[in-house]
Each structure stands twice: as structure tokens, then as C-alpha cells.
C-alpha positions as CSV (number, residue, x, y, z in Angstrom):
1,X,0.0,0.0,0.0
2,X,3.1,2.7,0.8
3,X,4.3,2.0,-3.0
4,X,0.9,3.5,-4.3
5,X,0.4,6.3,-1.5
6,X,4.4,7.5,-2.2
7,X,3.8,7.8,-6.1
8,X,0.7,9.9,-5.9
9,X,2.1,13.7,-6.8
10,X,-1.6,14.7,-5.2
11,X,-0.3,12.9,-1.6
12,X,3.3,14.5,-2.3
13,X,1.6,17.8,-2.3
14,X,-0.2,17.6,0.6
15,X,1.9,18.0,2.7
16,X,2.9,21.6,3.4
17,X,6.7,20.8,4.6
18,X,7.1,18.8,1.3
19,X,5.5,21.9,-0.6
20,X,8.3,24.3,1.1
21,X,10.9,22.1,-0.2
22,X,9.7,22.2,-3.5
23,X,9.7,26.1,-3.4
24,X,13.0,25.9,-1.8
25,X,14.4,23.8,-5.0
26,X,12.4,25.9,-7.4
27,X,15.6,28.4,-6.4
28,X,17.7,25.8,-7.5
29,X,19.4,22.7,-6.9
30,X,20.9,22.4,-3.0
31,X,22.4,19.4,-1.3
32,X,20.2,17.4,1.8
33,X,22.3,19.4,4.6
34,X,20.8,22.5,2.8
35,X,17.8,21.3,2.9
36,X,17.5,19.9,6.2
37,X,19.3,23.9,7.8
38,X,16.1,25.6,6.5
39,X,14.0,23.7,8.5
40,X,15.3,23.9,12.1
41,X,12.4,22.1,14.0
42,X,12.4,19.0,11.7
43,X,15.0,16.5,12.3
44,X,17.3,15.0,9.7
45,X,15.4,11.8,9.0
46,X,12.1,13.9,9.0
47,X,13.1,15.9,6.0
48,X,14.9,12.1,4.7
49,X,11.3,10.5,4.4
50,X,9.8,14.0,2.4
51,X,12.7,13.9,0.1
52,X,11.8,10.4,-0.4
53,X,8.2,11.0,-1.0
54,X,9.6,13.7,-4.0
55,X,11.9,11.5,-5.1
56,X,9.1,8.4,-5.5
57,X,6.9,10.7,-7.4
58,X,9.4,12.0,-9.5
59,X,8.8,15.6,-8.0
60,X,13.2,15.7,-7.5
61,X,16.0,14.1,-8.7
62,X,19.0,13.2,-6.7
63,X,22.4,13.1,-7.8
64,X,25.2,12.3,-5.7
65,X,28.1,14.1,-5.3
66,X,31.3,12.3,-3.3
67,X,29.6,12.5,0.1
68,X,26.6,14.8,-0.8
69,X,22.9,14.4,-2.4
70,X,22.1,17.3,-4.4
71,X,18.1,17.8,-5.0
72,X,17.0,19.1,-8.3
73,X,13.4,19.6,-8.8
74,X,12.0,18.3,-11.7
75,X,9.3,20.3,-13.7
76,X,8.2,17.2,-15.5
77,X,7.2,15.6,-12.6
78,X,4.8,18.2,-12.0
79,X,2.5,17.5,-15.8
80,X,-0.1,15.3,-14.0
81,X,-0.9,18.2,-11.3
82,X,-0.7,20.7,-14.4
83,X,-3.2,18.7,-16.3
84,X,-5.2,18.4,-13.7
85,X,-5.7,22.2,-13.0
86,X,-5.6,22.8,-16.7
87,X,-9.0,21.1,-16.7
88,X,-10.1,23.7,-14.0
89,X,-8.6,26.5,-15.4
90,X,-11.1,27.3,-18.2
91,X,-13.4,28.1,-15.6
92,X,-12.0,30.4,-13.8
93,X,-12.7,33.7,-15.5
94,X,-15.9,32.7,-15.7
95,X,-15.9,32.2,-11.9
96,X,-13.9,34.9,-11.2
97,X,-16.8,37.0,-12.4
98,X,-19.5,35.3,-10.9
99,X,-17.7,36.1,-7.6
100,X,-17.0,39.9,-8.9
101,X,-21.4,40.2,-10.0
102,X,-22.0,38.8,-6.5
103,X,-19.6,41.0,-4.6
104,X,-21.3,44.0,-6.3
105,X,-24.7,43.0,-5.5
106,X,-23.6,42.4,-2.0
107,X,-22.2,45.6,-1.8
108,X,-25.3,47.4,-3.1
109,X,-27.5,45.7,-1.2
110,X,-25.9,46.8,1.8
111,X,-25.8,50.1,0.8
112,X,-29.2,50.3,0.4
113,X,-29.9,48.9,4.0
114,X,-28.2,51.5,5.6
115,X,-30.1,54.1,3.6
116,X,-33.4,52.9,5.2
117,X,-31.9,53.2,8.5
């Protein structure tokens, strides 16, 4: 059961530790000792099992380096979370003004309310 969990980007994602390492990699590459010094209250194995969870779903690559592993995020991990949203995406200018038509009426509404007071 861990083999399908761990490849799941969605599950990789959802985790807001594993998010911030993504978006510290998105900087560019940076070796595990790097990692691990931006996030002082996680301990060294802690931030081992997230790197392995974005290494399982192909989110990073590793490479090693004499004693080091260097994290590289890779973008093409990332296509079934883009196609996903890309599905989504369409909608949202129509949604965007929806929300925008219902603001305004909100707005006017309640400016009307504290006319009759």
C-alpha cells in the first residue's frame, strides 16, 4: 500500500513541509544538509522521508556528489498536477466573475440597507 500512496504527486503535495521544499528547490538545486538547515524544527530523518516521498513521485532528482545528495526539482514531474488544474482552469474567469457580479450586489444591497436606516 506505501508503493501507491508514495507515487501519488496529489499525496506528495499535501503536505505543506514537502510543498516548502519544492519552493526551496524551485531556487535551485541544493544538497540534503541544505535542505535539512532551512528547516530547524524537523529533524534530519524527517526531511529524509519528504525527500523520499519527492523522489518516488518523481517531483526531484537526486544526484550524488562524493559525500553529498544534491536535490534538483524536476518540472516534469509536476504535468499530471498541471493537467489536472488545466481542466479547472477554463473556468475560472468565468468564476472569477461570478464572484465579482455577487460582490457588487452584496455591496449594493448593503448600501441600500443602511439608507433605510
Amino acid at each position: 500500500m506505501r508503493t501507491i500512496v508514495t507515487k501519488n504527486v496529489f499525496f506528495a503535495i499535501s503536505d505543506p513541509t514537502r510543498r516548502a521544499v519544492l519552493d526551496l528547490l524551485a531556487g535551485g538545486s541544493r544538497t540534503a544538509g541544505a535542505i535539512v538547515a532551512r528547516f530547524p524544527r524537523l529533524t534530519q530523518p524527517g526531511i529524509s522521508k519528504h525527500l523520499r516521498v519527492l523522489r518516488d513521485t518523481k517531483l526531484v532528482d537526486v544526484t550524488v556528489r562524493a559525500q553529498e545528495r544534491v536535490y534538483t526539482i524536476k518540472p516534469q514531474g509536476l504535468a499530471e498536477l498541471y493537467e489536472w488544474v488545466a481542466k479547472y482552469q477554463a473556468m475560472w474567469p468565468d468564476t472569477l466573475e461570478a464572484l465579482e457580479r455577487y460582490l457588487d450586489a452584496r455591496a449594493a444591497g448593503e448600501k441600500a440597507r443602511r439608507k433605510k436606516r
